[in-house]
C-alpha positions in Angstrom: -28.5 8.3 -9.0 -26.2 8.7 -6.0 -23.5 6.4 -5.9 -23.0 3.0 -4.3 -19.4 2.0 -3.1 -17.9 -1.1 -2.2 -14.9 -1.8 0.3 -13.2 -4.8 -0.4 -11.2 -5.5 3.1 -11.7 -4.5 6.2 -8.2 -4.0 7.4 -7.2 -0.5 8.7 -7.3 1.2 5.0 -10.7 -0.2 4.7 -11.8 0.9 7.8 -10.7 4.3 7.1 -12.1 4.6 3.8 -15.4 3.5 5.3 -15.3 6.1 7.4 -14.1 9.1 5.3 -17.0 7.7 2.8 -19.5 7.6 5.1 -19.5 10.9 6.0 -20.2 12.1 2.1 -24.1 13.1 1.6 -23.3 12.4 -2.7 -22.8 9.0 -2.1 -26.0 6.3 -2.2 -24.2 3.5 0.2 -21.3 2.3 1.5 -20.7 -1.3 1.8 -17.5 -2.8 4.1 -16.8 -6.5 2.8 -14.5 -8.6 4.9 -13.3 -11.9 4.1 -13.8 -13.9 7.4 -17.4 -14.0 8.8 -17.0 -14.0 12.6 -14.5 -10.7 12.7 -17.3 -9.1 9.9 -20.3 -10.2 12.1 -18.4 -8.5 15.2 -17.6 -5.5 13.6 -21.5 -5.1 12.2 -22.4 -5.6 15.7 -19.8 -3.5 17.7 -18.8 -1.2 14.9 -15.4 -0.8 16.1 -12.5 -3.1 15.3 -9.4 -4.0 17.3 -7.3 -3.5 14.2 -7.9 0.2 14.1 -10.0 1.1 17.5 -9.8 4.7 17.5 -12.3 4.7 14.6 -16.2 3.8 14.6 -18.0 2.8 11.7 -20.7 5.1 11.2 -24.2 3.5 10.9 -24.9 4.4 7.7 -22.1 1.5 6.5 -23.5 -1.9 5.4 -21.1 -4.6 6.8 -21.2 -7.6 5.7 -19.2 -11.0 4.2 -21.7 -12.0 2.0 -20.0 -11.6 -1.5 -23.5 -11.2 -3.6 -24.5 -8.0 -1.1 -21.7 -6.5 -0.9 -21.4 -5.7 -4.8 -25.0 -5.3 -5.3 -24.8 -2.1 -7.0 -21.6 -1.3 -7.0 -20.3 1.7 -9.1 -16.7 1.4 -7.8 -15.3 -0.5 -5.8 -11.7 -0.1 -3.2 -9.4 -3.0 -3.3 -8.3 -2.2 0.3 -6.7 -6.1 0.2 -3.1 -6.4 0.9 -1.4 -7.2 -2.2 -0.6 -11.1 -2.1 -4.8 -11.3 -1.9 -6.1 -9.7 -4.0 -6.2 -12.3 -6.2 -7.5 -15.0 -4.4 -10.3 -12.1 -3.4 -11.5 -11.0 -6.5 -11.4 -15.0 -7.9 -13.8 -15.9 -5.0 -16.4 -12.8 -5.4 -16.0 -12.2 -9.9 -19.2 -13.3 -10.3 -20.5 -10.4 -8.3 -18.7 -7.8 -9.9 -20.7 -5.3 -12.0 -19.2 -5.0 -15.6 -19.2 -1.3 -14.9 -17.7 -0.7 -11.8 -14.5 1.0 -11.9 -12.0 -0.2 -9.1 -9.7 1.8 -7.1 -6.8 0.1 -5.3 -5.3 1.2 -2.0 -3.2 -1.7 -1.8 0.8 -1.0 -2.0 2.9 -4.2 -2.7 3.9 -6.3 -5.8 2.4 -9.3 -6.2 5.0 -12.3 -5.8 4.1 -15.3 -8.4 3.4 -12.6 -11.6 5.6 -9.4 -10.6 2.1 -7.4 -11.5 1.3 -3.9 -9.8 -2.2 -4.5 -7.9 -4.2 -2.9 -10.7 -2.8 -5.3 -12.9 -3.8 -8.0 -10.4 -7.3 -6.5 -10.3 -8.0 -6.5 -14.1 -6.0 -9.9 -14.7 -8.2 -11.8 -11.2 -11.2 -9.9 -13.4 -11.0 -11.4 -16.3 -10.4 -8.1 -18.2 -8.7 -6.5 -20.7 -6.4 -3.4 -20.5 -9.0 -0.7 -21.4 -11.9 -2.8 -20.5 -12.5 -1.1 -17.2 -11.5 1.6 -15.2 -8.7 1.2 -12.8 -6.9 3.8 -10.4 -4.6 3.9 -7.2 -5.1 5.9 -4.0 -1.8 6.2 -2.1 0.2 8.4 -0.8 1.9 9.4 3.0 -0.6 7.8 4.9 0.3 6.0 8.7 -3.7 4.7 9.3 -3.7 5.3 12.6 -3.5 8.7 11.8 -6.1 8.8 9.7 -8.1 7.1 11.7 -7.6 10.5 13.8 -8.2 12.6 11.2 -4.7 14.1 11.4 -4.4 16.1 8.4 -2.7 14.8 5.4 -2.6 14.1 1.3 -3.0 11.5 -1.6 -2.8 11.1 -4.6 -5.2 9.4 -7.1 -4.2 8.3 -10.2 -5.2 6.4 -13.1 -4.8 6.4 -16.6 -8.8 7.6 -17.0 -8.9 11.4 -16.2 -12.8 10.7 -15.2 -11.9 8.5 -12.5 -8.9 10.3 -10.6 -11.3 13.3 -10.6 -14.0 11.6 -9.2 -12.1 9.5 -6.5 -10.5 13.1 -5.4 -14.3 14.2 -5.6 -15.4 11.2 -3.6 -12.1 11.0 -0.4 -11.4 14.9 0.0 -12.4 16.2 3.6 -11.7 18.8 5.5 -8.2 16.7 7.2 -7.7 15.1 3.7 -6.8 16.8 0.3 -6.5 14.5 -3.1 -4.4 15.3 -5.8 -4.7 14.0 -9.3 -2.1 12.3 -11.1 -2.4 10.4 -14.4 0.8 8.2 -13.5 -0.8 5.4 -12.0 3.0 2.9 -12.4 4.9 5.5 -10.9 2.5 6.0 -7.6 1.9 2.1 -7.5 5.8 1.4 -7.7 6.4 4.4 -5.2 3.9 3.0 -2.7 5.6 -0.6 -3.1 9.2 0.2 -2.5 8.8 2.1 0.0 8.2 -0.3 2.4 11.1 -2.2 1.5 13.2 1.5 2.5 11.3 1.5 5.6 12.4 -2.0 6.7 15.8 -1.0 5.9 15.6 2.6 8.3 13.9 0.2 11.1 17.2 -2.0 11.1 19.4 1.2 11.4 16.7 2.1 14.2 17.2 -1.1 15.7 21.0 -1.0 15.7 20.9 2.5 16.9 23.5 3.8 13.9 22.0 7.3 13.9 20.2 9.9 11.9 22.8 10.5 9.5 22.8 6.9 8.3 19.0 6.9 7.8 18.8 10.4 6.3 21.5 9.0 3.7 19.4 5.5 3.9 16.5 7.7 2.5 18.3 9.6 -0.1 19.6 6.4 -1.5 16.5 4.5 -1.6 14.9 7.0 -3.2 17.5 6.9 -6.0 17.0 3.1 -6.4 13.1 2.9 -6.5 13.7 5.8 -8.8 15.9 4.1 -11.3 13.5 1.3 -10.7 9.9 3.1 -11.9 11.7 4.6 -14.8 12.6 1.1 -16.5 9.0 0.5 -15.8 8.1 3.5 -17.5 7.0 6.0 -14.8 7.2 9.3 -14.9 10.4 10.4 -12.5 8.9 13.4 -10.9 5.9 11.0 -9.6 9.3 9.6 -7.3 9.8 13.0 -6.1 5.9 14.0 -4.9 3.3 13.1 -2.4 3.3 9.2 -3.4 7.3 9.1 -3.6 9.0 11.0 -1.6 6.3 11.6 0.9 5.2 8.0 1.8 8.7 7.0 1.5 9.8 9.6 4.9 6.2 8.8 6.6 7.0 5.3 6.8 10.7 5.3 7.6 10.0 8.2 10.7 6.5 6.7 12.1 6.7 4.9 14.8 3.3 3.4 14.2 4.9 2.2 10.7 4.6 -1.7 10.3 7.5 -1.8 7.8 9.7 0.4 10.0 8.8 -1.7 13.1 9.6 -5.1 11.5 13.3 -3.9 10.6 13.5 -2.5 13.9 12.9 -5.7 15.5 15.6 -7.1 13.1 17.6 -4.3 13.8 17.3 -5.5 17.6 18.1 -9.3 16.8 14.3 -10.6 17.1 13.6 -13.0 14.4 11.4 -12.5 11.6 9.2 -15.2 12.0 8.8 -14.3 15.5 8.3 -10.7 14.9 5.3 -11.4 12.1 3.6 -13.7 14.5 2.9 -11.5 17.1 1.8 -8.6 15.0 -2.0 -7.9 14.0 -1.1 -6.5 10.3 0.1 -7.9 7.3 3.7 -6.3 6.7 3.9 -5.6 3.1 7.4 -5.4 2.6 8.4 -8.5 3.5 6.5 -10.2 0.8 7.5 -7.0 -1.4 11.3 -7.1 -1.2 11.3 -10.9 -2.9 9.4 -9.5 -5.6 11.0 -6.3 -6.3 14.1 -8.5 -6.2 13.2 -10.0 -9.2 11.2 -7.3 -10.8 15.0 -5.7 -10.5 17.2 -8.5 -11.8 14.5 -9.0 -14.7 14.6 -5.4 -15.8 18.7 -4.9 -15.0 18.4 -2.4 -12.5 21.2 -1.8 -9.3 19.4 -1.8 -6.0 21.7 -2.1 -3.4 19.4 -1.5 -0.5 17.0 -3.5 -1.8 19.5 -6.4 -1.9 20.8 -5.5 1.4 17.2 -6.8 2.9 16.2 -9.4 1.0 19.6 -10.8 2.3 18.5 -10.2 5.7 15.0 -11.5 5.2 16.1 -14.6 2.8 19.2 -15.3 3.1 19.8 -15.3 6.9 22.6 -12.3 6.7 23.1 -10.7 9.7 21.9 -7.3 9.7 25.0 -5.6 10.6 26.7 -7.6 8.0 24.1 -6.6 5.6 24.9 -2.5 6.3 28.5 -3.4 6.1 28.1 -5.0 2.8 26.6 -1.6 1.9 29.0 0.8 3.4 31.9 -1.6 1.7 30.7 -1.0 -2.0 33.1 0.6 -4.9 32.8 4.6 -4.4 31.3 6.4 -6.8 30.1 9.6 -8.2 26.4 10.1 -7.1 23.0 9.2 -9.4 20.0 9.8 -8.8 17.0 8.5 -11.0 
């Protein structure tokens, strides 16, 4: 039987994979769930939404909040839920979850309260056991607005089960869109994490105008730390230096359309934080991220000095010039990577 498929968020990633979906004749049905009824309604009804307006739903999508629908069915599912949800999610709609379904996360963050990696979130909100059901991560250099163009560009899927990476490459590769397979799941999840707390960084130096050699050396440094960081988590360290690592990581520090980037801008530029969240229509990940990485780093005994720099900045009320001066001021050293 052709397979059904349930999105879980409709944020931009969900509206993308909707649409990249859609448009594949293998699969049985696509279903778009959404947390809050009156913005799900509208989009059933208008089949565009003001988060991600360049892209229409196809007709062939089902749209709909109602939990029970929506995972009628299902034979996987895509957490597209930014990470500090998908708990509270996946409580609310359990019930309706097949015992079969695999689930595939698109969500990159760390949650705060348990330090878990959203796959862990998804099989600990499930009830399940590691090994009880299927679980993989799609990530990888991916600014949604450009998908949402169908600008071309890669991810990788990966997940402990072989099966399941192939078939999620099977399932998301178009003609604009080519899947690779990892089986590295912690390394890609950690990679598509950290990054954002990097891109916060390179949108402070944006925001102070300091110039392309301090973000180039901003890049090279960050990936050293979330590096060191994945590999006391037990990662693989080439994982850092791929699609999902270095990839995402340059994507989002360069994109102007990058949420992370845009928030350290603003801070870069004096605005406040508070003020610069409220008037934005996404959920930035790394602010939420860079607490918990924070202590994900202190409980595993691994340096990261960038990392440290921005939580200062986003915590601890540290001027962002301070907090680069702090970094440019530290003992010399030979360089590490990894």
């Amino acid at each position: 039987m052709p397979e059904q498929i349930t999105i879980l968020g409709d944020g931009q990633m969900g509206l993308v994979c909707a649409s990249v979906l859609a448009g594949r004749g293998d699969v049985g049905g696509v279903t778009l769930w959404g947390y809050e009824s009156k913005p799900v309604l509208a989009l059933a009804q208008t089949r565009v939404s003001p988060r991600l307006p360049m892209v229409t739903i196809p007709e062939r999508v089902r749209v709909t909040p109602d939990d029970g629908a929506a995972l009628r069915g299902a034979g996987l599912i895509v957490c597209a839920v930014p990470t500090q949800y998908i708990r509270s999610v996946l409580t609310r709609v359990r019930a309706h979850v097949p015992k079969g379904a695999a689930v595939i996360s698109v969500s990159k963050g760390v949650e705060d309260s348990t330090l878990l990696r959203p796959t862990q979130v998804v099989l600990d909100a499930l009830g399940d056991g590691v090994g009880e059901r299927a679980t993989g991560v799609l990530s990888g250099p991916t600014i949604a607005p450009e998908l949402g163009r169908c600008l071309p560009a890669t991810m990788v899927a990966a997940s402990e089960d072989e099966g399941l990476a192939r078939r999620v490459q099977a399932l998301f590769t178009t003609s604009w869109l080519r899947i690779y397979t990892s089986s590295d799941p912690v390394g890609v999840e950690i990679a598509g994490a950290t990054k954002n707390i990097i891109a916060i960084a390179a949108g402070i130096i944006d925001g102070l105008q300091a110039g392309y050699n301090a973000k180039s050396a901003l890049l090279a440094r960050g990936l050293a730390e979330i590096a060191r960081l994945g590999a006391a988590m037990g990662a693989r360290p080439e994982t850092f230096f791929g699609i999902a690592g270095v990839g995402d990581l340059a994507t989002t520090c360069f994109s102007p359309e990058g949420r992370n980037r845009s928030c350290g801008e603003a801070l870069g530029k004096g605005e406040k934080l508070e003020s610069f969240l409220k008037r934005t229509n996404s959920v930035v990940e790394g602010v939420a991220t860079t607490r918990s990485v924070m202590d994900l780093s202190r409980r595993l005994g691994v340096e990261m000095p960038i990392t440290a720099a921005v939580h200062a900045v986003l915590y601890e009320g540290v001027d962002p010039i301070d907090a680069i001066s702090r970094l440019m001021s530290r003992e010399p050293k030979a360089e590490r990577v990894g």
